[in-house]
SELOTI-537742 format. One record per residue (C-alpha): residue in one letter; x, y, z; chain. Coordinates in nm, 2 decimals, padded with zeros to 4 digits. Layout:
<rs>
<rest: A u: X v: Y w: Z kette: A>
...
</rs>
This chain:
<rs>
<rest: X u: 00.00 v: 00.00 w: 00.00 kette: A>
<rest: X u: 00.13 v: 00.33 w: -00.10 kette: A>
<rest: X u: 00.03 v: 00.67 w: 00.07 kette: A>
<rest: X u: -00.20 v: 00.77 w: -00.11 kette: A>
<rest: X u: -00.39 v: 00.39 w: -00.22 kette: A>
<rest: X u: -00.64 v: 00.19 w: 00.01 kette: A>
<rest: X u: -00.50 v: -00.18 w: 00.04 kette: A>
<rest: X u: -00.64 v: -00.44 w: -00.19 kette: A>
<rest: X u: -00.84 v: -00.57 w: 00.08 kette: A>
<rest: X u: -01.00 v: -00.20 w: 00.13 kette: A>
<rest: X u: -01.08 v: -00.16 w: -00.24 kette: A>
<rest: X u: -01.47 v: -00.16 w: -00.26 kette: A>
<rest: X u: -01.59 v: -00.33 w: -00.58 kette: A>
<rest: X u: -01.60 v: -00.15 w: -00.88 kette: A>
<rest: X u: -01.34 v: 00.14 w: -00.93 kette: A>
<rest: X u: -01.33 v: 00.45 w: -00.80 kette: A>
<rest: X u: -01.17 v: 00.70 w: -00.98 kette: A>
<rest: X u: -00.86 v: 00.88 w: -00.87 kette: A>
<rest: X u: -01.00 v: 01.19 w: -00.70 kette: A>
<rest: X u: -01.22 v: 00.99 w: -00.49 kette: A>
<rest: X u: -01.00 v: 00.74 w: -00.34 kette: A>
<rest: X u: -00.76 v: 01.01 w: -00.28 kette: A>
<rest: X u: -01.03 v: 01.24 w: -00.05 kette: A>
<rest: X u: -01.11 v: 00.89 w: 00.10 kette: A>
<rest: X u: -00.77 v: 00.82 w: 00.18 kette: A>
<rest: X u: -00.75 v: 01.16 w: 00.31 kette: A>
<rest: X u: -01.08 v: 01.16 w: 00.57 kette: A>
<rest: X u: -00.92 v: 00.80 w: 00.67 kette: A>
<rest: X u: -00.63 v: 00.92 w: 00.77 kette: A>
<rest: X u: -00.78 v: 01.24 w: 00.96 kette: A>
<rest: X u: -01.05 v: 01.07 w: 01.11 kette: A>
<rest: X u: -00.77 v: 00.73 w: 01.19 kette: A>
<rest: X u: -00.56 v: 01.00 w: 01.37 kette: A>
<rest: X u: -00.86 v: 01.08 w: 01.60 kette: A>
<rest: X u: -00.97 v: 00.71 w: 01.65 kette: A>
<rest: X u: -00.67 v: 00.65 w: 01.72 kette: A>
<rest: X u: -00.60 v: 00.93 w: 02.03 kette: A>
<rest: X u: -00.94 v: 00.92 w: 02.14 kette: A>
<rest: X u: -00.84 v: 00.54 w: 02.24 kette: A>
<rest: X u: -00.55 v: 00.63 w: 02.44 kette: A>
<rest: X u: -00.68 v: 00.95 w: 02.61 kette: A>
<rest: X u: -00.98 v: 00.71 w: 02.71 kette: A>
<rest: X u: -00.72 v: 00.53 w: 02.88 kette: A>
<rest: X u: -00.66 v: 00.78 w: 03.12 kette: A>
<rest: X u: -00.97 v: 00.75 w: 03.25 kette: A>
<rest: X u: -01.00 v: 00.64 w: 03.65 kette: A>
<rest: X u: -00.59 v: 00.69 w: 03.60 kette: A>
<rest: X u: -00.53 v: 01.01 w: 03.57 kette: A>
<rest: X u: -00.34 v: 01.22 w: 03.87 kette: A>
<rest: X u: -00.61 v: 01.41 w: 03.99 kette: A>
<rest: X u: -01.01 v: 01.32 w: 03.96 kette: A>
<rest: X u: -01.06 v: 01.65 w: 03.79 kette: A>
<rest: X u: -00.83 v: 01.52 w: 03.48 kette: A>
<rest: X u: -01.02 v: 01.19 w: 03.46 kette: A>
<rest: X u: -01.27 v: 01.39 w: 03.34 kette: A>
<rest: X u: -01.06 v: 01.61 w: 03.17 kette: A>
<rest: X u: -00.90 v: 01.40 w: 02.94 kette: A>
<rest: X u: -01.24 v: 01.18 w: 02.91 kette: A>
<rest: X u: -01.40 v: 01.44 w: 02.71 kette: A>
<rest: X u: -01.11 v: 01.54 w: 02.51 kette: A>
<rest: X u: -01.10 v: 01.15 w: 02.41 kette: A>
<rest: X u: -01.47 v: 01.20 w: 02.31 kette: A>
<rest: X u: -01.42 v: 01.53 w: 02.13 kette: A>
<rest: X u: -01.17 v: 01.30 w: 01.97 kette: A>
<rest: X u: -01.41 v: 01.01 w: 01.93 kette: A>
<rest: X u: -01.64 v: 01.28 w: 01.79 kette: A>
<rest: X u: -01.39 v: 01.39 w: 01.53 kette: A>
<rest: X u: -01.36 v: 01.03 w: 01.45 kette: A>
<rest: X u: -01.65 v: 00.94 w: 01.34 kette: A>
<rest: X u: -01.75 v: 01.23 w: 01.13 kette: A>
<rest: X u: -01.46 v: 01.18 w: 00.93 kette: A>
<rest: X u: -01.48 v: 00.79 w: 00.88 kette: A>
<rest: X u: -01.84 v: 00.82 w: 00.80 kette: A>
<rest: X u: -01.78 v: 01.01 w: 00.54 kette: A>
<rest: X u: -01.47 v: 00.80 w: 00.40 kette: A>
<rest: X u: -01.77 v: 00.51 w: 00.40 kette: A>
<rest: X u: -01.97 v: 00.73 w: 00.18 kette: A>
<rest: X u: -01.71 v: 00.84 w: -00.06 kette: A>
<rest: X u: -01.57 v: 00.47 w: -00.08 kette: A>
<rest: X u: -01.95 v: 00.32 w: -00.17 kette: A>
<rest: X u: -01.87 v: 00.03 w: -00.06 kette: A>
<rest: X u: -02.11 v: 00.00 w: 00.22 kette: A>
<rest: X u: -01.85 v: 00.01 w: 00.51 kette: A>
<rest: X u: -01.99 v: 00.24 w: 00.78 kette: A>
<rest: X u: -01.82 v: 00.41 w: 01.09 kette: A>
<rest: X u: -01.79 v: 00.09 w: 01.30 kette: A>
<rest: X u: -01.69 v: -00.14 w: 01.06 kette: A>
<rest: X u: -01.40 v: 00.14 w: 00.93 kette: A>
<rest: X u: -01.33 v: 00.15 w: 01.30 kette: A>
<rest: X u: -01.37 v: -00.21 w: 01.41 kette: A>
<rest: X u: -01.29 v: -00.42 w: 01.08 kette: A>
<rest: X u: -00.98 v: -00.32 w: 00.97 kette: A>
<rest: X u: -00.62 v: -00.46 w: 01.00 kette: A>
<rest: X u: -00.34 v: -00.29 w: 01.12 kette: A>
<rest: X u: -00.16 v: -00.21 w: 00.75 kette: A>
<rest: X u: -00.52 v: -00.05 w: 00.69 kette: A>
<rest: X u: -00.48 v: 00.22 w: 00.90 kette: A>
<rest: X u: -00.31 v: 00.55 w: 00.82 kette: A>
<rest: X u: -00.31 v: 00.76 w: 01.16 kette: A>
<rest: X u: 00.05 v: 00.91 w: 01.20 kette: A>
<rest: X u: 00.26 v: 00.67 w: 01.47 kette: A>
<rest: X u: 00.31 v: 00.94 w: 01.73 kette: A>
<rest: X u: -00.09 v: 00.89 w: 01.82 kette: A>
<rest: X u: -00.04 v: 00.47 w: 01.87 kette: A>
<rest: X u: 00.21 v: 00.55 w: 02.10 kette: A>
<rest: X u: 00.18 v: 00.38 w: 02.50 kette: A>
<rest: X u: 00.05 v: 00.67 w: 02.74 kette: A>
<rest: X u: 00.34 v: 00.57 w: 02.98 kette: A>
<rest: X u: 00.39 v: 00.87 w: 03.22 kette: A>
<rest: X u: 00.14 v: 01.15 w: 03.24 kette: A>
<rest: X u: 00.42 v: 01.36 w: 03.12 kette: A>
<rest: X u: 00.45 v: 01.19 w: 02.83 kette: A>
<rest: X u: 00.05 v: 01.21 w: 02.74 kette: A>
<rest: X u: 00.09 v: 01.59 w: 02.79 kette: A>
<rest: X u: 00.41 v: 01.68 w: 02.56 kette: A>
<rest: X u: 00.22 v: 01.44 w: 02.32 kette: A>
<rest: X u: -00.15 v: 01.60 w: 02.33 kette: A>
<rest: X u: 00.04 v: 01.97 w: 02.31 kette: A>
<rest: X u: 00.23 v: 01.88 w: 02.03 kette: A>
<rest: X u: -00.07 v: 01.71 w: 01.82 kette: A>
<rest: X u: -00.33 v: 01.94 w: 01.98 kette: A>
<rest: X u: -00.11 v: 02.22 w: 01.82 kette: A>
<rest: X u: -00.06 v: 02.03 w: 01.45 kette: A>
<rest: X u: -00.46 v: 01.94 w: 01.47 kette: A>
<rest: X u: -00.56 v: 02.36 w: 01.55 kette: A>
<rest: X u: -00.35 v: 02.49 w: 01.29 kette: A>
<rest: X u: -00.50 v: 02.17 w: 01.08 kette: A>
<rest: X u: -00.85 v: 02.28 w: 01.13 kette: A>
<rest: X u: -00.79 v: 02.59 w: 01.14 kette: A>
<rest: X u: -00.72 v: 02.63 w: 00.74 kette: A>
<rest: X u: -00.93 v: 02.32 w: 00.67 kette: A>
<rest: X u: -01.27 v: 02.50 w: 00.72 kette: A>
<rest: X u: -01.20 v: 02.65 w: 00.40 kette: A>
<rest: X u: -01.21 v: 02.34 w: 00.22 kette: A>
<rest: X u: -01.36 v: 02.32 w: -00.11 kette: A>
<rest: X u: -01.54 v: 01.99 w: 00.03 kette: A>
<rest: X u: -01.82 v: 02.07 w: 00.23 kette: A>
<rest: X u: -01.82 v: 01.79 w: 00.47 kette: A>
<rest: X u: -01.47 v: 01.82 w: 00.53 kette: A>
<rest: X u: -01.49 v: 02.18 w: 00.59 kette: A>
<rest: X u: -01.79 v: 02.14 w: 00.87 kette: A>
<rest: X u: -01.60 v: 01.86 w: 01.04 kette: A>
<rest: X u: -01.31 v: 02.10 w: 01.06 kette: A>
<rest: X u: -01.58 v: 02.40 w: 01.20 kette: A>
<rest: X u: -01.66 v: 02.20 w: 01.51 kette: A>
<rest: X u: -01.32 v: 02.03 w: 01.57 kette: A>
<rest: X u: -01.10 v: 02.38 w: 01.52 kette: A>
<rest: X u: -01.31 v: 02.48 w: 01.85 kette: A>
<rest: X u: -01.25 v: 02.13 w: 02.01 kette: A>
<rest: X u: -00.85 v: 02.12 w: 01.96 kette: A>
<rest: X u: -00.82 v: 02.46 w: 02.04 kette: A>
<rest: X u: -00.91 v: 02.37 w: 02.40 kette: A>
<rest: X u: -00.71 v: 02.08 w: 02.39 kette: A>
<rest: X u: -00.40 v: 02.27 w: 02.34 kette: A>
<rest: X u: -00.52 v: 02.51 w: 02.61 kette: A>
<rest: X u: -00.51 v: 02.20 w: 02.86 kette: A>
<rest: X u: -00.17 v: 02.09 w: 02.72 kette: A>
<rest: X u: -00.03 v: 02.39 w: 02.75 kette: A>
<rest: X u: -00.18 v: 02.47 w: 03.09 kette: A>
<rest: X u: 00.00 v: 02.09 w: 03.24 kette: A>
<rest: X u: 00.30 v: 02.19 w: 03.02 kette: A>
<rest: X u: 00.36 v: 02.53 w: 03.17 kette: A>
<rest: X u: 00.27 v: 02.43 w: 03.50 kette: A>
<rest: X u: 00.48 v: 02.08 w: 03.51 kette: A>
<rest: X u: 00.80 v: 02.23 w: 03.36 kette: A>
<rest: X u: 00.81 v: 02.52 w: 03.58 kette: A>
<rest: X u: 00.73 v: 02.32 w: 03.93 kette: A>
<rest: X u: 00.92 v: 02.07 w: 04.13 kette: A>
<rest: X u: 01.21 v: 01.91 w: 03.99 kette: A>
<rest: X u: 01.06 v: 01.58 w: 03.94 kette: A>
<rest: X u: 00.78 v: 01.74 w: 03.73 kette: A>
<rest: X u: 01.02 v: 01.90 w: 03.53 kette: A>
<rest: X u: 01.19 v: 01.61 w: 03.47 kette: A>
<rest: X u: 00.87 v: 01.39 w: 03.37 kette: A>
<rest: X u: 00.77 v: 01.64 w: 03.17 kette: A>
<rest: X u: 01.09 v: 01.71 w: 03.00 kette: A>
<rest: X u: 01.16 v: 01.32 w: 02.97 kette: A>
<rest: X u: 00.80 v: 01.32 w: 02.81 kette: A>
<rest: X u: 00.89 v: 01.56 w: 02.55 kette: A>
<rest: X u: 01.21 v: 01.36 w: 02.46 kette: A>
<rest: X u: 01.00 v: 01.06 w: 02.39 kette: A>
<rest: X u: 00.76 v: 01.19 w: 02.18 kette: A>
<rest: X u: 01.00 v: 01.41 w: 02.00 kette: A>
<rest: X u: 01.14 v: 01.16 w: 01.73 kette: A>
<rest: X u: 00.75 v: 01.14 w: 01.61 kette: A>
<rest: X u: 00.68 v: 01.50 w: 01.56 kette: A>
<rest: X u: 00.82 v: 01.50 w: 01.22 kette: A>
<rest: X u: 00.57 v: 01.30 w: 01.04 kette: A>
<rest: X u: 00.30 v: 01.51 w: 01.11 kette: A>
<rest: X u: 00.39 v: 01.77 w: 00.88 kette: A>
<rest: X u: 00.50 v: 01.52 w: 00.60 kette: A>
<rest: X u: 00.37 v: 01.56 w: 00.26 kette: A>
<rest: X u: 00.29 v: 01.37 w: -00.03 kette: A>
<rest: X u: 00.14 v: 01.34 w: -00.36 kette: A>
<rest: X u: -00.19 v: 01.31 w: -00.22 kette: A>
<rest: X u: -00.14 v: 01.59 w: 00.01 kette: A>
<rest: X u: -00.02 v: 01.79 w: -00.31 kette: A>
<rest: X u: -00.26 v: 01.69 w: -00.54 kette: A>
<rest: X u: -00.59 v: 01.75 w: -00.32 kette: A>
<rest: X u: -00.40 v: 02.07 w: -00.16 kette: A>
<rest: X u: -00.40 v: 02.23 w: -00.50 kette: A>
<rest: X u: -00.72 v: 02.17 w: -00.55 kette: A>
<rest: X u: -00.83 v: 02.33 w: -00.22 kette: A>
<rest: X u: -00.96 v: 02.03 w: -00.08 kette: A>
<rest: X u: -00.73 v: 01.95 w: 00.16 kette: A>
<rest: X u: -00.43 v: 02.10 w: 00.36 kette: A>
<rest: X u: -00.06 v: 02.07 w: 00.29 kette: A>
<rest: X u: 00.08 v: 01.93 w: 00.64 kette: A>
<rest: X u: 00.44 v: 02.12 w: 00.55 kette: A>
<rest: X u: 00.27 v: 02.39 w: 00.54 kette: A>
<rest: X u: 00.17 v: 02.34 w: 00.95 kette: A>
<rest: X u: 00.50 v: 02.31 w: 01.01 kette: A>
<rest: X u: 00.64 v: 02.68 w: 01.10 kette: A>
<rest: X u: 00.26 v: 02.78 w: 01.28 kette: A>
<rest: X u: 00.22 v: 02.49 w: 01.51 kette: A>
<rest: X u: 00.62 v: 02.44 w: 01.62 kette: A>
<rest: X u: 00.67 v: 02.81 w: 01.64 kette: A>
<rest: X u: 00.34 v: 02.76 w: 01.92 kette: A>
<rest: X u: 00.49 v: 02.46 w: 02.07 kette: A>
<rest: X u: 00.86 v: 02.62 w: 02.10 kette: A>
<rest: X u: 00.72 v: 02.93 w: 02.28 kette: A>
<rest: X u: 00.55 v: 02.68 w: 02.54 kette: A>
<rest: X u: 00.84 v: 02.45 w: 02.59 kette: A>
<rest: X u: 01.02 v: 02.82 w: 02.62 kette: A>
<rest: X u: 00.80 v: 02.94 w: 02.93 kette: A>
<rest: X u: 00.78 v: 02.60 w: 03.08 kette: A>
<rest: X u: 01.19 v: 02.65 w: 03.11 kette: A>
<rest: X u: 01.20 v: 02.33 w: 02.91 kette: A>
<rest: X u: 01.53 v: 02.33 w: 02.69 kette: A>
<rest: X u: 01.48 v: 02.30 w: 02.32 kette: A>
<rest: X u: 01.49 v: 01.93 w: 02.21 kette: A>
<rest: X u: 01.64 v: 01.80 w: 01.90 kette: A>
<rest: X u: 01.71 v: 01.45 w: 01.74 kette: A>
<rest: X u: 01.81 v: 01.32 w: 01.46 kette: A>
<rest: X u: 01.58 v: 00.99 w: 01.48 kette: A>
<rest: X u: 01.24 v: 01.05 w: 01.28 kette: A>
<rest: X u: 01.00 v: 00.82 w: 01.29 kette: A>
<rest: X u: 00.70 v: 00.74 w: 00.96 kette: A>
<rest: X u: 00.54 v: 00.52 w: 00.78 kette: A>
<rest: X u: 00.21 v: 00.57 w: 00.94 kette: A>
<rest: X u: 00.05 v: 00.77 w: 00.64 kette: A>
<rest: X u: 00.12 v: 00.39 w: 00.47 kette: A>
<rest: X u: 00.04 v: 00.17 w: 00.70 kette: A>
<rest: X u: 00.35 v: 00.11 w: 00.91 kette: A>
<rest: X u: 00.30 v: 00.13 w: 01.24 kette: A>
<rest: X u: 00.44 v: 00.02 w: 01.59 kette: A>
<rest: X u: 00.46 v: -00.27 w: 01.73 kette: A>
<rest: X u: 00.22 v: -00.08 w: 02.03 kette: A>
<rest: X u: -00.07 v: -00.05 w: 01.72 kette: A>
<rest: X u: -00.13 v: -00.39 w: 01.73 kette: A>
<rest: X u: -00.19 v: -00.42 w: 02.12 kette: A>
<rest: X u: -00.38 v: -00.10 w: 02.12 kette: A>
<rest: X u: -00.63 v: -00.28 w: 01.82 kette: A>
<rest: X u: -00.67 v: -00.59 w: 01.99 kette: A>
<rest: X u: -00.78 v: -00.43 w: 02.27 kette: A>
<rest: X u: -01.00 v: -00.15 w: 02.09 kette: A>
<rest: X u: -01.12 v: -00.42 w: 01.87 kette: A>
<rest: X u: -01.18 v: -00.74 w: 02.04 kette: A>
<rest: X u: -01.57 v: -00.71 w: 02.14 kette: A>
<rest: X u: -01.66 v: -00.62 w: 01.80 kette: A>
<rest: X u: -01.50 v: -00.90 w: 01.64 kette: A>
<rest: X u: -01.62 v: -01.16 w: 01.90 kette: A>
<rest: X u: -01.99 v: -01.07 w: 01.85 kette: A>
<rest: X u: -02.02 v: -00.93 w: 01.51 kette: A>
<rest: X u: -02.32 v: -00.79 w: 01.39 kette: A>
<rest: X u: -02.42 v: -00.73 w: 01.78 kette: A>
<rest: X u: -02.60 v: -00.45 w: 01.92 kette: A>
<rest: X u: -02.66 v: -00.33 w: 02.23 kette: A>
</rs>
């Protein structure tokens, strides 16, 4: 699978043309992205330091969850091949999903979950942001609501960052560990590619290099007041955007996954 093609086993029957399986591709890969967090912010739930962040990062997994399922509804309709929401969610394999790697990632420490949410918070705003003037409807309404959604999700991030880097020395430390971690996985978000380009130039969807500047200029001046020193690696992570993931995606599926596949067709 290449970045911009659904796997063989995705295809529906019958051929779409180009522009369609590339704004598919494209809602999968937003809306995976979402999915994908709002599974590991649900984690936090009944784990989180303080009761009040239970319930903080609750509803930020279901703005998240949200998020996700606007966007992979639509992918369904565009792809006509009758796969709704659930079955996008619940039926495909790993190499079918094209979320960027830096959202399968383990929670581990708190800090961790907070230099990641700030970081992808920030990508997502600036995201939305310029995505509401999409030449596709749908995608430009998603983007309406979820612009107002992230942007409180970076306010929390940046609120923990700010108030973790600048207190104790152990917080500092978490923190600052936190933002090492998730640092060799920033790059990939603002990757691009010839579906990117191609939809980009038709004003359909946004160029991620063209986050770039915006979102780390926001991040930088956070880690800056947080008295976090600027981090820098030479590792960089990808292969989401295709299909490659972590060895933590498949864990994270089985466990996101399991009920539906034991009792398909079930409702409740």
């Amino acid at each position: 699978m290449n970045g911009f093609e659904l796997s063989e086993r995705s295809r529906p029957i019958g051929r779409m043309d180009s522009d369609k399986s590339q704004r598919v591709a494209y809602a999968l890969r937003l809306g995976d992205d979402a999915l994908i967090a709002a599974q590991r912010m649900g984690e936090w739930i009944a784990a989180a330091p303080q009761l009040e962040e239970d319930v903080a990062l609750g509803n930020i997994a279901l703005d998240l969850l949200g998020q996700a399922r606007s966007l992979l509804s639509y992918a369904g309709q565009l792809e006509g091949a009758g796969r709704d929401e659930d079955t996008l969610a619940y039926f495909r394999d790993e190499r079918d999903f094209l979320n960027a790697q830096i959202f399968e990632l383990a929670n581990g420490d708190f800090g961790f979950t907070i230099a990641r949410l700030l970081v992808t918070s920030t990508y997502q705003f600036e995201l939305y942001r310029r995505l509401q003037a999409s030449t596709d409807d749908t995608l430009a309404a998603v983007a309406a609501k979820a612009v107002k959604e992230v942007d409180y999700h970076r306010d929390h991030a940046t609120q923990w960052t700010l108030r973790l880097g600048d207190g104790t020395e152990e917080s500092h430390r978490r923190i600052q560990q936190g933002v090492e971690d998730v640092w060799p996985y920033v790059a990939e978000l603002f990757e691009s590619d010839d579906l990117v380009a191609s939809l980009a130039a038709e004003g359909i969807a946004v160029d991620p290099a063209t986050l770039r500047e915006p979102a780390m200029s926001y991040v930088d001046s956070v880690l800056a007041e947080a008295t976090l020193p600027q981090t820098e690696t030479s590792v960089h992570h990808t292969g989401g955007r295709r299909g490659i993931h972590t060895e933590q995606m498949g864990y994270l599926l089985a466990e996101m996954q399991h009920l539906a596949r034991s009792h398909p067709g079930a409702q409740w």
